[in-house]
N, C-alpha and C positions, 0 to 999 in steps of 0.2 A: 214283718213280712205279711203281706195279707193271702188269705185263703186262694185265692186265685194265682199268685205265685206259686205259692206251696202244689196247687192242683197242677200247675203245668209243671214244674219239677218231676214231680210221680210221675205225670205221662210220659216226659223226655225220660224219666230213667228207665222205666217200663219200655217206651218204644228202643235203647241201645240196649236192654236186656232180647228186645224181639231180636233185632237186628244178628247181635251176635249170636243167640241159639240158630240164627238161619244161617250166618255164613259156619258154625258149628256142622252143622247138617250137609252143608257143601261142599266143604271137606272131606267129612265122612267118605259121601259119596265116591268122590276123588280118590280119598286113599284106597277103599274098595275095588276102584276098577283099575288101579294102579296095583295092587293086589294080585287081582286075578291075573295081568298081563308080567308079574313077576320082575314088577318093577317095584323092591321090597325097599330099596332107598327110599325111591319118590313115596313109596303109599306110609311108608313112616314120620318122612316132614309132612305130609296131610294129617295123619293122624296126630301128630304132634302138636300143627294148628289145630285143631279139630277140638284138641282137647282145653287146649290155650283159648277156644274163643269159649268154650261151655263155663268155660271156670269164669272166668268175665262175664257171662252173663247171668249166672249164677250172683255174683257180686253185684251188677247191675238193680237186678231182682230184691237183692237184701234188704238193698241202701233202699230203694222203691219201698219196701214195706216198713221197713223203718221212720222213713219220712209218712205215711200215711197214720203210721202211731201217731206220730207227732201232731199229724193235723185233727187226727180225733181227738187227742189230748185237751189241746186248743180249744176244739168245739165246746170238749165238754168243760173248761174252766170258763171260758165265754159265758156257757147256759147257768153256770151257777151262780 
């Protein structure tokens, strides 16, 4: 796989780790003002997304710096 696969990999994993920390963040919000109006159903399936998308992105992120091991790895058995 050449370097520039591997580099777009990283960024696609990177950009659904962004992805999910945002819709992470918009849930929150959600469950928040679902919250305050004491709608404690609703503001717990938000929160429950909420948490479901952090932990994905979380995982997103992993894999992300995992694969960047890898390509430095690469580099540096290339340079030697």
């Amino acid at each position: 796989m050449s370097d520039q696969n591997l580099n777009d990999k990283i960024i696609n994993l990177r950009r659904m780790a962004a992805e999910h920390f945002q819709k992470a963040a918009w849930n929150q919000l959600l469950a928040l003002d679902n919250f305050r109006e004491n709608n404690f159903e609703v503001a717990e399936r938000f929160a429950q997304l909420s948490f479901d998308d952090q932990m994905n992105a979380v995982e997103y992120a992993e894999l992300a710096d995992a694969e960047s091991i890898l390509l430095l790895e690469l580099e540096l058995i290339k340079e030697s």
